[in-house]
FITI-23720 format. One record per residue: residue in three letters; x, y, z of N, C-alpha, C, O in turn. Coordinates in steps of 0.001 Angstrom, whole numbers. Layout:
// FITI-23720
- Ala; X; Y; Z; X; Y; Z; X; Y; Z; X; Y; Z
...
END
This chain:
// FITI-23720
- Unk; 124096; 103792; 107593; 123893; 105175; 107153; 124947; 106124; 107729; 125430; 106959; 106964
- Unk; 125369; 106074; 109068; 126625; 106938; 109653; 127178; 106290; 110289; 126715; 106089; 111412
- Unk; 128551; 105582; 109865; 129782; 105330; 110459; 130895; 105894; 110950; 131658; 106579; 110268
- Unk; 131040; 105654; 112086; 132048; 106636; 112993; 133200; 105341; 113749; 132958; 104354; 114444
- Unk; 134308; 105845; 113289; 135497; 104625; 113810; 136314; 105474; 113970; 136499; 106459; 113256
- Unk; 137049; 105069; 115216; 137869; 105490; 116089; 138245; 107099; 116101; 139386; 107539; 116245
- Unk; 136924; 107965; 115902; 137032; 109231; 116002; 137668; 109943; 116985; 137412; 109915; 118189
- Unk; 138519; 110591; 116411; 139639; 111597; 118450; 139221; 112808; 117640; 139006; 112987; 116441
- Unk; 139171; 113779; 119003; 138927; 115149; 118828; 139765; 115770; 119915; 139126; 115567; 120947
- Unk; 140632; 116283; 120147; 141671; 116961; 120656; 141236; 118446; 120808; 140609; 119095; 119971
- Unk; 141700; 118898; 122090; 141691; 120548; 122126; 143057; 120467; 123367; 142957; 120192; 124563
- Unk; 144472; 120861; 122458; 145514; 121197; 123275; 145463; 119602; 123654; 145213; 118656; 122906
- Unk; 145803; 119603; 125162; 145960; 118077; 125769; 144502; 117125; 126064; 144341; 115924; 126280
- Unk; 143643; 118176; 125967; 142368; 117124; 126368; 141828; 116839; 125033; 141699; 117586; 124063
- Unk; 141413; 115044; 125264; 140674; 114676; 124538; 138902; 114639; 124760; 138251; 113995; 125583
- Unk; 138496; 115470; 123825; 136921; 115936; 123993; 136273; 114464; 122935; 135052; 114311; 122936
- Unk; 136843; 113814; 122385; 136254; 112256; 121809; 137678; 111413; 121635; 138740; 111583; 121035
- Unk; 137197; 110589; 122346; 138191; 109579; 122141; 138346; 108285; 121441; 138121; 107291; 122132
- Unk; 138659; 108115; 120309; 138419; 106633; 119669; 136930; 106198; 119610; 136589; 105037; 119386
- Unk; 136364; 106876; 119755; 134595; 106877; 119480; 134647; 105885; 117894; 135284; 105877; 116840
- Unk; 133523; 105113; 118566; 133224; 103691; 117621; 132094; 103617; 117110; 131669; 102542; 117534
- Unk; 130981; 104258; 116188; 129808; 103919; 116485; 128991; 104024; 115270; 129446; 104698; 114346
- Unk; 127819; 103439; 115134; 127157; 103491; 113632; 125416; 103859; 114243; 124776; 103707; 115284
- Unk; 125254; 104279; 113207; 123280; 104185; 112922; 122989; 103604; 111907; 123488; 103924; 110828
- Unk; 122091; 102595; 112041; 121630; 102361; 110998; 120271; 102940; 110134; 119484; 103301; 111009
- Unk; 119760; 103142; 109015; 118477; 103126; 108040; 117553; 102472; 108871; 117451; 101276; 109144
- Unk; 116798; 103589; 109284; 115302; 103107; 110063; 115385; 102978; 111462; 114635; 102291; 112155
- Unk; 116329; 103668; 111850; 116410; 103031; 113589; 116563; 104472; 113863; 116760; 105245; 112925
- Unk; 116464; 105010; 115437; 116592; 105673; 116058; 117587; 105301; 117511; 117537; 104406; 118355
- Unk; 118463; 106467; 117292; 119960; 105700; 118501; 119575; 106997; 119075; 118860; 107833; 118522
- Unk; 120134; 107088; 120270; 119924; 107742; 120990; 121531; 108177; 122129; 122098; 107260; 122722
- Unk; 121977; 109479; 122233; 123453; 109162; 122360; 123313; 110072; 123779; 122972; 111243; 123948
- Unk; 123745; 108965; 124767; 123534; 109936; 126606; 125079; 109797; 126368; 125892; 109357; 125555
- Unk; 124974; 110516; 127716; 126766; 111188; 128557; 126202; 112191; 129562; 125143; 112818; 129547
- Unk; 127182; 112166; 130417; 127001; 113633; 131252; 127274; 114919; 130888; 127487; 115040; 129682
- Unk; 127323; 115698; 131392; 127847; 116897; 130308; 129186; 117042; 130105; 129907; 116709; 131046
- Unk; 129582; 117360; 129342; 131171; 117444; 128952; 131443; 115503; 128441; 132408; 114743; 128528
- Unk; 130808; 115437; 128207; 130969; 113734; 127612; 131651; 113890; 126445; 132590; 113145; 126163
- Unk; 131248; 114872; 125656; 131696; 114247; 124444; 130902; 114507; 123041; 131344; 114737; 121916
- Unk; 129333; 114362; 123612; 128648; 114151; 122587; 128457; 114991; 121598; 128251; 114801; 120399
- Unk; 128566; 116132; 122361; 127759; 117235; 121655; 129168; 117437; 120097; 129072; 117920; 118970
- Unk; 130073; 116923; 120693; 131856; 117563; 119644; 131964; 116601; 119187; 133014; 116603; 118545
- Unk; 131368; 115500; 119104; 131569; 114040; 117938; 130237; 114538; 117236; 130364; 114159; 116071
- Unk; 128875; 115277; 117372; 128068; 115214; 116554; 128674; 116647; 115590; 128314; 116743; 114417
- Unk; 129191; 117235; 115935; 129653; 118552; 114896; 130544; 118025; 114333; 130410; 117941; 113112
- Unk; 131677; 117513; 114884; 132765; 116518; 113930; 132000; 115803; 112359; 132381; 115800; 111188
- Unk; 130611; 115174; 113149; 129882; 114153; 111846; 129465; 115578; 111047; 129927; 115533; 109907
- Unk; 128864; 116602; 111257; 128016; 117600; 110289; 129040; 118446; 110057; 128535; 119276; 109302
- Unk; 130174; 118757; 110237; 131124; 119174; 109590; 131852; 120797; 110348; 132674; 121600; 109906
- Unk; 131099; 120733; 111596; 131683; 122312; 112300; 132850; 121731; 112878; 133429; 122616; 113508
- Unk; 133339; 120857; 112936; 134362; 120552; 113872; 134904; 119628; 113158; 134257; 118669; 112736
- Unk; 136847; 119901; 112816; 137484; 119190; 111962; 137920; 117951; 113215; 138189; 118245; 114380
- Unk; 137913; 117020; 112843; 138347; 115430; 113728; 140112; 115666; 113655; 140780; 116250; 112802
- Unk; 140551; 114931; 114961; 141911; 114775; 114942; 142509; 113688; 114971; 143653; 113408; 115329
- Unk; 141468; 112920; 114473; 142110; 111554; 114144; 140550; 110735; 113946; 139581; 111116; 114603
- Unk; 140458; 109701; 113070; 139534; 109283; 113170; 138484; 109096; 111446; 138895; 109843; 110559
- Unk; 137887; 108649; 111257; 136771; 108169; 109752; 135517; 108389; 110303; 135101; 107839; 111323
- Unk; 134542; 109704; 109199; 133398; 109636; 109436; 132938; 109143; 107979; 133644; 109349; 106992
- Unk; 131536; 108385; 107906; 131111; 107928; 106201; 129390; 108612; 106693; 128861; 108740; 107797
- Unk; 129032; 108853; 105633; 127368; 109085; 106024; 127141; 109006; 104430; 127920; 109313; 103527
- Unk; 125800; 108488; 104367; 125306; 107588; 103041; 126072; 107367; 102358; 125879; 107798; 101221
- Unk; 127404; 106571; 102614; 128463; 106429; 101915; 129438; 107096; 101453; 130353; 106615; 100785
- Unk; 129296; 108454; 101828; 130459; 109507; 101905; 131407; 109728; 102593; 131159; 110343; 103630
- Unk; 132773; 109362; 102344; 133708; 110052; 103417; 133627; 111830; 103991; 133933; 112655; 103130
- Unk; 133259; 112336; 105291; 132985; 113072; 105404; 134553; 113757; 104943; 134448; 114942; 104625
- Unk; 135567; 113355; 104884; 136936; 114348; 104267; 137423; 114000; 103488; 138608; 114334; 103509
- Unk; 137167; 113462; 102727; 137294; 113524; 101613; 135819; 114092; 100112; 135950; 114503; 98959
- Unk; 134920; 113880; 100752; 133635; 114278; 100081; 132799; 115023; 100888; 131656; 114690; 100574
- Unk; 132759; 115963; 101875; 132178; 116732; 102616; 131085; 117122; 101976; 130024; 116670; 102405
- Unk; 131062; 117646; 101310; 129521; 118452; 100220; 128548; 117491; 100482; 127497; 117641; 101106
- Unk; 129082; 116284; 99840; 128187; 115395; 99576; 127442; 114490; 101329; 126353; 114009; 101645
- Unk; 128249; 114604; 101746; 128368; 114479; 102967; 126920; 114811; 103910; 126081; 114124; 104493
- Unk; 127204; 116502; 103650; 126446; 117424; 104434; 125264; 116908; 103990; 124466; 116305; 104707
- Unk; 125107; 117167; 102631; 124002; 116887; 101399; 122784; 115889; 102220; 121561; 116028; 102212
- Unk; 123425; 115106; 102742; 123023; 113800; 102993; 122195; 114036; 104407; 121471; 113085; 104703
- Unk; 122186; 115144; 105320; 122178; 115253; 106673; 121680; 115931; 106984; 121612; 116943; 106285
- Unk; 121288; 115903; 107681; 119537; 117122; 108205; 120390; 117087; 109949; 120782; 116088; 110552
- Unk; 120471; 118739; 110447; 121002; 118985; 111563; 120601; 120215; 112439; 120865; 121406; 112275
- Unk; 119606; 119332; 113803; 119362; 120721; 114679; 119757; 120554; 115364; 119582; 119505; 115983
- Unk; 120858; 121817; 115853; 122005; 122271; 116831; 120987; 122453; 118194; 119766; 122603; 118183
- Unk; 121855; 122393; 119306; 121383; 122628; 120569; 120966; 123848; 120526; 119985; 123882; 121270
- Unk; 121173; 125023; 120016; 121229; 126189; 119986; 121178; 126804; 118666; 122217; 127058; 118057
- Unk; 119919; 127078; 118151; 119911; 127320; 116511; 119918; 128910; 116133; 119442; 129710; 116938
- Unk; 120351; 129258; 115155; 120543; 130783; 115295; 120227; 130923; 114019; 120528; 130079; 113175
- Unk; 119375; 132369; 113673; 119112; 132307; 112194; 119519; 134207; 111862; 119937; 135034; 112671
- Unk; 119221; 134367; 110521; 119534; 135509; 110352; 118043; 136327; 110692; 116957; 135968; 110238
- Unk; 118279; 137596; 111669; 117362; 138158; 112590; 115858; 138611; 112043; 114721; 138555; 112510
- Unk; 116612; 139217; 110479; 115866; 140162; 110023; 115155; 138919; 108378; 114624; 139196; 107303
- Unk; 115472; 137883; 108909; 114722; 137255; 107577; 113200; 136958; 108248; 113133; 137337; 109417
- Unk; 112114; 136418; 107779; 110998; 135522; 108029; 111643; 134343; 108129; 112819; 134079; 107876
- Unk; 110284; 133282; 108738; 110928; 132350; 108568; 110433; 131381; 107181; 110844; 130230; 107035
- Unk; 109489; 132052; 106209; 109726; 131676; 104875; 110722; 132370; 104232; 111459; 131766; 103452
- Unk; 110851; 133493; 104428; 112022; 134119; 103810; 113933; 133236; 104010; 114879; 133400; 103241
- Unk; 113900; 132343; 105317; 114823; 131573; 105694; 114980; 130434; 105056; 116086; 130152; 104593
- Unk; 114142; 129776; 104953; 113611; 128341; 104394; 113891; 128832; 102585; 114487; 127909; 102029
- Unk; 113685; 129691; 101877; 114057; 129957; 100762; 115261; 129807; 100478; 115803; 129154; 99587
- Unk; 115819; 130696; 101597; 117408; 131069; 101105; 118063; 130003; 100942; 118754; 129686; 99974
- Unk; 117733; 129092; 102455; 118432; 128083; 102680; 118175; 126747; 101628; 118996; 125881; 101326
- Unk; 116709; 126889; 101163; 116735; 125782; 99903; 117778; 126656; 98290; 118262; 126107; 97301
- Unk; 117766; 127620; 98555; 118660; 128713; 97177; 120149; 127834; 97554; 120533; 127066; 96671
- Unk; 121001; 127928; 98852; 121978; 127693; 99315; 122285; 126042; 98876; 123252; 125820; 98147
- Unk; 121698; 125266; 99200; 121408; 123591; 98873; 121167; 123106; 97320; 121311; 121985; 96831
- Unk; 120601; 124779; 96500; 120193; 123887; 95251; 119039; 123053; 95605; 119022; 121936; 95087
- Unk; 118230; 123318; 96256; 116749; 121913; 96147; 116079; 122359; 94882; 115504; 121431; 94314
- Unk; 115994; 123490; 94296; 115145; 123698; 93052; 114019; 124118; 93873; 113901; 123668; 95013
- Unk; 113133; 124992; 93360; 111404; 125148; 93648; 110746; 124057; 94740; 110204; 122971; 94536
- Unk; 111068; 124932; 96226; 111140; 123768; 97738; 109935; 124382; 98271; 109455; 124119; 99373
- Unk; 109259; 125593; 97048; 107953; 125535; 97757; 106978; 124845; 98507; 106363; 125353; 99445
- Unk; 106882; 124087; 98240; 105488; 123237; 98620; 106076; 122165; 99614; 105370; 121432; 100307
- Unk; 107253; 122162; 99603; 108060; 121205; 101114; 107986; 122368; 102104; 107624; 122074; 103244
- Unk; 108303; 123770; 101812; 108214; 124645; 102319; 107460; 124976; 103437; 107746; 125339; 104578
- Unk; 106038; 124684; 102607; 104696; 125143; 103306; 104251; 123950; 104142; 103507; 123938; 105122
- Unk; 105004; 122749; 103406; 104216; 121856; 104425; 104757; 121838; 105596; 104126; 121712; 106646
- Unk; 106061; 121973; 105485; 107134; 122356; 106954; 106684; 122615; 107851; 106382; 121959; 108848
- Unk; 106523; 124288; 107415; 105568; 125365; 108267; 104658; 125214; 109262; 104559; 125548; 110443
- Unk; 103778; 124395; 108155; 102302; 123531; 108726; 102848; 122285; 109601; 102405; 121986; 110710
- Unk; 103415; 121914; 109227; 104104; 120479; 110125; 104077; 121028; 111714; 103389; 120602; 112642
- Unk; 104970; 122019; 111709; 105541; 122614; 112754; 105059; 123652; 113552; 105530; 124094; 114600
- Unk; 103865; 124054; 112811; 102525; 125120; 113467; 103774; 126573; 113594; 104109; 127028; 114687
- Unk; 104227; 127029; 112458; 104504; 127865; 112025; 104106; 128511; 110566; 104986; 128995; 109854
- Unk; 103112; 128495; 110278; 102328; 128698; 109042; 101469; 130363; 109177; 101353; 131233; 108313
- Unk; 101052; 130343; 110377; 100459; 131624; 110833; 101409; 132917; 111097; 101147; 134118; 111041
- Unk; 102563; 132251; 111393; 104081; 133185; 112022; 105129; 133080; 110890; 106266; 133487; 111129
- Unk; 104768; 132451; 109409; 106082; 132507; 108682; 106542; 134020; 108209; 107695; 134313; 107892
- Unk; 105641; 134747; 108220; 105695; 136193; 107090; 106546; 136957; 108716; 106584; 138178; 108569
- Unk; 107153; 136535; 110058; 107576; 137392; 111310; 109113; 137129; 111053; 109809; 136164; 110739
- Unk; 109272; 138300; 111306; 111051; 137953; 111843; 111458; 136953; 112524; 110789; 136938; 113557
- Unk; 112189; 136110; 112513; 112933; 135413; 113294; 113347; 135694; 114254; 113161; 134908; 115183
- Unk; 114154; 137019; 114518; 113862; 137646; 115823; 113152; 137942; 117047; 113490; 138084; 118222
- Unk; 112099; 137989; 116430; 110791; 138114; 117254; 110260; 136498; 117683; 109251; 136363; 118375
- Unk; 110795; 135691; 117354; 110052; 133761; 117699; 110588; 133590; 118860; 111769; 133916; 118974
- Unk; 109986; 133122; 119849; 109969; 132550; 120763; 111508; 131113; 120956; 112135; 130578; 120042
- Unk; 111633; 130929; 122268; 112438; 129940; 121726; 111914; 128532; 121368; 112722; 127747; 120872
- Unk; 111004; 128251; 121515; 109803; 127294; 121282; 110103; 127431; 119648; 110562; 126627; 118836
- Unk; 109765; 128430; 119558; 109112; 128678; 117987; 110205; 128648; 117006; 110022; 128393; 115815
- Unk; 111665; 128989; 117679; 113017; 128991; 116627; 113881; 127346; 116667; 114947; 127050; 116126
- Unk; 112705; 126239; 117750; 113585; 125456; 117658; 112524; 124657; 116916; 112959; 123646; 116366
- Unk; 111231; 124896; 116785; 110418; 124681; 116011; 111195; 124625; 113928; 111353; 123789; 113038
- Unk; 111419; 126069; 114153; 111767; 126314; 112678; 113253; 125829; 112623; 113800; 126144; 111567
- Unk; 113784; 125363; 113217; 115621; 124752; 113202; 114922; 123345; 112403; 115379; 122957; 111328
- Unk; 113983; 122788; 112957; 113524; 121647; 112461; 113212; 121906; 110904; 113883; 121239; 110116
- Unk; 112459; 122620; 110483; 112420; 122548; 109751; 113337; 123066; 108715; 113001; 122825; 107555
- Unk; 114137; 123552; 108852; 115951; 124225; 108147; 116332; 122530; 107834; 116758; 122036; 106790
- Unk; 116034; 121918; 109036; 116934; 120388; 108790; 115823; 119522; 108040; 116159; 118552; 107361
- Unk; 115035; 119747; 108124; 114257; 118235; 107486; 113922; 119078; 105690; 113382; 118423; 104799
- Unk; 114375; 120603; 105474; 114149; 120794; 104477; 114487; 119766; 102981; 113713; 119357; 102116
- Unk; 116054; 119581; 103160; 116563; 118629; 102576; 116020; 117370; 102197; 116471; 117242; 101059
- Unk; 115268; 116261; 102457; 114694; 115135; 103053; 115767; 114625; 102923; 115964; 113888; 101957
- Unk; 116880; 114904; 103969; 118143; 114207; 104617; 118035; 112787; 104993; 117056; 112411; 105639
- Unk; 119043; 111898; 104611; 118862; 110084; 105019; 119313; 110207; 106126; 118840; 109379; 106904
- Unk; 120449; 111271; 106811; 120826; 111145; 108035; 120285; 112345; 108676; 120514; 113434; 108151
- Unk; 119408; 112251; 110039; 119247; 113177; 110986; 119462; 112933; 112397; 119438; 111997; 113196
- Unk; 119687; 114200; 112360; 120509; 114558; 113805; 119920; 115702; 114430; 119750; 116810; 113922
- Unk; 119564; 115243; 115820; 119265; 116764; 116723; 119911; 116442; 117765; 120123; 115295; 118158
- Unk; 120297; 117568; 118321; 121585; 117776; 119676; 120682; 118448; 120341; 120584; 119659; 120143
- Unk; 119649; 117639; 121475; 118851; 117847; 122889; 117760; 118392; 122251; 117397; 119520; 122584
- Unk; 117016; 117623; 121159; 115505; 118333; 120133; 114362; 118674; 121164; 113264; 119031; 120737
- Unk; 114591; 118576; 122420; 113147; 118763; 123366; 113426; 120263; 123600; 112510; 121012; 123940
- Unk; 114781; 120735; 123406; 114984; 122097; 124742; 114258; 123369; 124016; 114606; 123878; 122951
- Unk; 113237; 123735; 124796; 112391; 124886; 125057; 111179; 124695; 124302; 110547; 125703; 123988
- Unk; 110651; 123273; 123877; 109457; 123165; 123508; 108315; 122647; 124670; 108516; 122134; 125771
- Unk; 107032; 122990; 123978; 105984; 123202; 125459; 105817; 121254; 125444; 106654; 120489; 124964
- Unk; 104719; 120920; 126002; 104020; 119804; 125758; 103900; 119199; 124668; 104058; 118006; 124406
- Unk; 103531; 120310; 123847; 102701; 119688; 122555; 103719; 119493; 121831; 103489; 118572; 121048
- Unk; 105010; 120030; 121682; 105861; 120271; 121059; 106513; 118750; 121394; 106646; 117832; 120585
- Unk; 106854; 118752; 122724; 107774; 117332; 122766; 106542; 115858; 122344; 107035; 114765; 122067
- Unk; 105559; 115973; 122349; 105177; 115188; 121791; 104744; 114814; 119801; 104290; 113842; 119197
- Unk; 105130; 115972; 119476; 105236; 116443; 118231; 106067; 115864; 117694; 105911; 115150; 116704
- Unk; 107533; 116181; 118523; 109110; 115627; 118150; 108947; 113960; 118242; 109181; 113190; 117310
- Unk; 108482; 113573; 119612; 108611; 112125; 119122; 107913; 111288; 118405; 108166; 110093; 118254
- Unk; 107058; 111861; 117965; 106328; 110994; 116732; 107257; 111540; 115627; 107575; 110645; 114844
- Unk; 107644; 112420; 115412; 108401; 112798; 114104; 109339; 112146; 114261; 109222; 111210; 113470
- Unk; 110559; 112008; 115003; 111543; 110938; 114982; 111163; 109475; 114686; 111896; 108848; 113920
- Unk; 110075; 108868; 115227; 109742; 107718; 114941; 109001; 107491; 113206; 109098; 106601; 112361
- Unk; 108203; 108920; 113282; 108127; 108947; 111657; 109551; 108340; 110780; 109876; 107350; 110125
- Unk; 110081; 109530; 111208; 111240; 109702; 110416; 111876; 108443; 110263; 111954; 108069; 109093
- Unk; 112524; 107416; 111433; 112948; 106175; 111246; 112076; 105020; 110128; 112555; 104304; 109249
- Unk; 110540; 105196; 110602; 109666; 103868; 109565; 110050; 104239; 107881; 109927; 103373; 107015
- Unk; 110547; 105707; 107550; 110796; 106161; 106840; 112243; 106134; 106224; 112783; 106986; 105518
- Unk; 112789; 104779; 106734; 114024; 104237; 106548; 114876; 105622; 106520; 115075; 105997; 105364
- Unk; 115332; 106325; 107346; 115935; 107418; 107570; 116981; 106561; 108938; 116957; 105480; 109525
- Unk; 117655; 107564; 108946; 118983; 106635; 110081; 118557; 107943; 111244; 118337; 108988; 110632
- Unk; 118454; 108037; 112261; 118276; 109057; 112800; 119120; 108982; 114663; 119232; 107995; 115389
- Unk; 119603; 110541; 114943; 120627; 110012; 116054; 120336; 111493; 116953; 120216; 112585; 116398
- Unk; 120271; 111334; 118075; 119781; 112441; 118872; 120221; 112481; 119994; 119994; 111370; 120473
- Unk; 120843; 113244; 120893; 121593; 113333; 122467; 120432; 113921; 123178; 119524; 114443; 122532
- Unk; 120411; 113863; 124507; 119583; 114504; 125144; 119678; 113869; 126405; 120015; 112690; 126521
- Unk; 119406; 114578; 127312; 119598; 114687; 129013; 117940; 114426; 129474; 117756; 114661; 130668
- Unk; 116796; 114007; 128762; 115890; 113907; 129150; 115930; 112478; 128621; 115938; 112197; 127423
- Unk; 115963; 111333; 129934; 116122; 109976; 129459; 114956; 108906; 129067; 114941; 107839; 128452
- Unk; 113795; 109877; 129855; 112625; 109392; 129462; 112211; 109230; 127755; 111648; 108377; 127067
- Unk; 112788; 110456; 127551; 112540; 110937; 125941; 113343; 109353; 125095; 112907; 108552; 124268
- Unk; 114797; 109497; 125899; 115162; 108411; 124601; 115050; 106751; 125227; 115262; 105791; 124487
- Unk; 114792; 106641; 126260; 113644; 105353; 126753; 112451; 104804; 125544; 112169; 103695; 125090
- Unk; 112047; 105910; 125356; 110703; 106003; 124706; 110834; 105931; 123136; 110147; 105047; 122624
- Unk; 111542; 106653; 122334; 111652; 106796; 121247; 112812; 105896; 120473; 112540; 105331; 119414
- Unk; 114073; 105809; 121053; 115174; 105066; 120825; 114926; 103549; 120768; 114188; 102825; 121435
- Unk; 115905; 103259; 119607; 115538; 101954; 119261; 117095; 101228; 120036; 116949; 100227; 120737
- Unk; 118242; 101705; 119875; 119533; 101816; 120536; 119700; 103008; 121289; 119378; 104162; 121004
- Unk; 120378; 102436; 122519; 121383; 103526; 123196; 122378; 103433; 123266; 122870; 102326; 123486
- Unk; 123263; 104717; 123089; 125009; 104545; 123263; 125291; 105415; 124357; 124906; 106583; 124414
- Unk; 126021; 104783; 125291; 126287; 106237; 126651; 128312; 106472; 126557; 129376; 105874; 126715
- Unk; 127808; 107577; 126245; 129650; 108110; 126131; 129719; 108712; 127214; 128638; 109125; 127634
- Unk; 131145; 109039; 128197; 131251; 109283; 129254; 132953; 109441; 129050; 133723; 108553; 128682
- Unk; 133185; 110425; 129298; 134972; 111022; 129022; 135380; 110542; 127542; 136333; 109836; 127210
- Unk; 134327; 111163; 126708; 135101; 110871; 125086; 134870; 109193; 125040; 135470; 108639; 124119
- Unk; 134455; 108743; 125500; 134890; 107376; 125087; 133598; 106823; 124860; 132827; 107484; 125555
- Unk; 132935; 105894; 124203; 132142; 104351; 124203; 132344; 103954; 125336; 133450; 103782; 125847
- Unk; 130685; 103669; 126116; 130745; 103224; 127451; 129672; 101827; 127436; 129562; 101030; 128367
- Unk; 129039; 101782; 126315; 127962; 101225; 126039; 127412; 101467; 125467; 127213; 102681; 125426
- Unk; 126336; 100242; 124096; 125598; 100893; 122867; 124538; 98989; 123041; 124773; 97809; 123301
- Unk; 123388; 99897; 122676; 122666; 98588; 122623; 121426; 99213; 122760; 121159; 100415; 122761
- Unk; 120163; 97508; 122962; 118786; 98280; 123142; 118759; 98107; 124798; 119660; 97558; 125433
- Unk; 117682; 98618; 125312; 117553; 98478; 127123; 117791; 97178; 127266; 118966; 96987; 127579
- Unk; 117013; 95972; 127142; 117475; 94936; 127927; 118884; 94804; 127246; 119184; 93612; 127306
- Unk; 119579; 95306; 126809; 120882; 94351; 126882; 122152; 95813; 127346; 123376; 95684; 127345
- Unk; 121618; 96701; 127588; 122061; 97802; 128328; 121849; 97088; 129979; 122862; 97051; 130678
- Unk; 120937; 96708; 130381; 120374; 96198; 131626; 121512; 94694; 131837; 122241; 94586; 132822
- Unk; 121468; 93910; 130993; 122471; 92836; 130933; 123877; 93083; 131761; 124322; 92503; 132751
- Unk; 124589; 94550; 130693; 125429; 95094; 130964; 125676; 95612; 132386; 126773; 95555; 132941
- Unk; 124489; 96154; 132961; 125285; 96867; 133594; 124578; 95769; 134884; 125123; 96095; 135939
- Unk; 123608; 94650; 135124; 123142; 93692; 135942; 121910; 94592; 136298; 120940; 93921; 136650
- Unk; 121726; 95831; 136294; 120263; 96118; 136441; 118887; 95490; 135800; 118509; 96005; 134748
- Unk; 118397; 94815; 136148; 117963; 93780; 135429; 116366; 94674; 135310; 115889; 94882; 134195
- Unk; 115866; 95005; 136200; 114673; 95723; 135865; 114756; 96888; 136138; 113762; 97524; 136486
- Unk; 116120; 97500; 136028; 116276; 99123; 136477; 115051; 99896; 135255; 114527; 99407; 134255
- Unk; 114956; 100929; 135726; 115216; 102247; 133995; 116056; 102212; 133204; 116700; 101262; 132759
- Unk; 116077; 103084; 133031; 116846; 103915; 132049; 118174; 104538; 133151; 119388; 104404; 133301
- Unk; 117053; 105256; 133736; 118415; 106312; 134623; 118730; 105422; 135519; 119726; 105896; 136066
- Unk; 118362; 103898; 136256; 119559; 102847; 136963; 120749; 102646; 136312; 121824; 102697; 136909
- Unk; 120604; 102317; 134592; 121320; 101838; 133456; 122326; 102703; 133279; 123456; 102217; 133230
- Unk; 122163; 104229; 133138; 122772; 105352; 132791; 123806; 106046; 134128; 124709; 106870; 133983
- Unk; 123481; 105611; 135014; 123964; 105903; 136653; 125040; 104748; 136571; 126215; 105013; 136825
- Unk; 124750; 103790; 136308; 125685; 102361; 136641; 126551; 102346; 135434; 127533; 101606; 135476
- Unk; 126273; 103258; 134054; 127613; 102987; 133546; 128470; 104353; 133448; 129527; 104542; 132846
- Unk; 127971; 104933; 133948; 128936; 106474; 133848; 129045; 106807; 135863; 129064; 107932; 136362
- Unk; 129091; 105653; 136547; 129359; 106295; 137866; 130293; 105101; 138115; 130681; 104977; 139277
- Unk; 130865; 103890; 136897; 131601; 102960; 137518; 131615; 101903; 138244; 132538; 101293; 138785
- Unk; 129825; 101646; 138181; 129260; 100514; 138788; 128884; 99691; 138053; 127928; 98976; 138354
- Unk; 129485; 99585; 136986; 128969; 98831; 135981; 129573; 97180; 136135; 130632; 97097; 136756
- Unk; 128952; 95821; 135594; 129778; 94390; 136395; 130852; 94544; 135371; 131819; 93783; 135372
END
């Protein structure tokens, strides 16, 4: 579903992705660690299209993302680390525009179920302005799953939701995968992608450091009954065999 080969992303002399190698497949959930400044966050805008690549092939449901971008996007459901909407819309009034913008045709009734999905049904007729950050990363979700996108992507989907919320998200990701959907998510909470991730890939200075499921992440790095965070320590601190 998203193929990524030898992606570089350049700013001046530093490379922010380097030869990045990596795929998702239909029905799985990958899960993409690094430390900060890894990388991740500027290879996932590269794939959704905010960030032009400086070398490198993205495909998503069979689209070259540069040569067929539209179709591309079309294909991709995307919540940013940081979602921003226009202040003075609702957030049905948002969800309209944005199905007007896409062409979905009459997205009513995906609309409402959204809403309801996301326990924003009581708060759709409020400004966006006024939502909580709980509540705007709540409705980012649903901006992205409006589409019923084959590829989804969230960049750190836990940050500023309560309890109920992060347990909300990971049944929806795992939804989303049985639902032969390809689905790919970064995040600094390792428990989260322990739990939900079917693969992990750990990038660390732009580069592929490791991609696999835990035991063969554990293989890799000889932690044999570590965690997650033994696994993630031993390949981004250089202790890896």
């Amino acid at each position: 579903m998203l193929e990524i080969r030898d992606l570089t992303k350049t700013y001046g002399r530093r490379k922010a992705v380097d030869r990045l190698t990596l795929h998702a497949r239909a029905g799985e959930v990958l899960a993409l660690l690094g430390p900060n400044g890894a990388g991740k966050t500027t290879a996932i805008r590269c794939v959704v299209g905010l960030a032009r690549p400086s070398g490198g092939e993205i495909v998503v449901a069979g689209h070259d993302a540069a040569r067929d971008p539209l179709a591309a996007r079309a294909a991709t459901g995307y919540v940013p680390d940081r979602a921003w909407f226009y202040p003075k819309l609702t957030a049905r009034e948002l969800l309209r525009y944005v199905a007007g913008v896409r062409r979905l045709g009459d997205a009513t009734a995906r609309i409402e179920a959204l809403l309801e999905r996301f326990r924003l049904a009581a708060h759709a007729d409020t400004l966006t302005e006024a939502y909580s950050h709980g509540m705007r990363q709540r409705l980012a979700f649903c901006v992205a799953l409006l589409g019923d996108p084959r590829l989804f992507i969230a960049d750190e989907p836990m940050v500023g939701l309560d309890v109920q919320g992060h347990r909300d998200v990971k049944r929806l990701l795992r939804e989303l995968a049985a639902a032969g959907k390809a689905v790919v998510i970064t995040t600094h909470t390792l428990a989260v992608a322990e739990e939900v991730a079917d693969r992990i890939a750990v990038v660390d200075r732009g580069r592929l450091t490791a991609v696999g499921a835990m035991d063969e992440l554990r293989a890799q790095t000889g932690e044999v009954s570590g965690n997650l965070e033994d696994v993630f320590l031993a390949l981004t601190e250089g202790r890896a065999a």
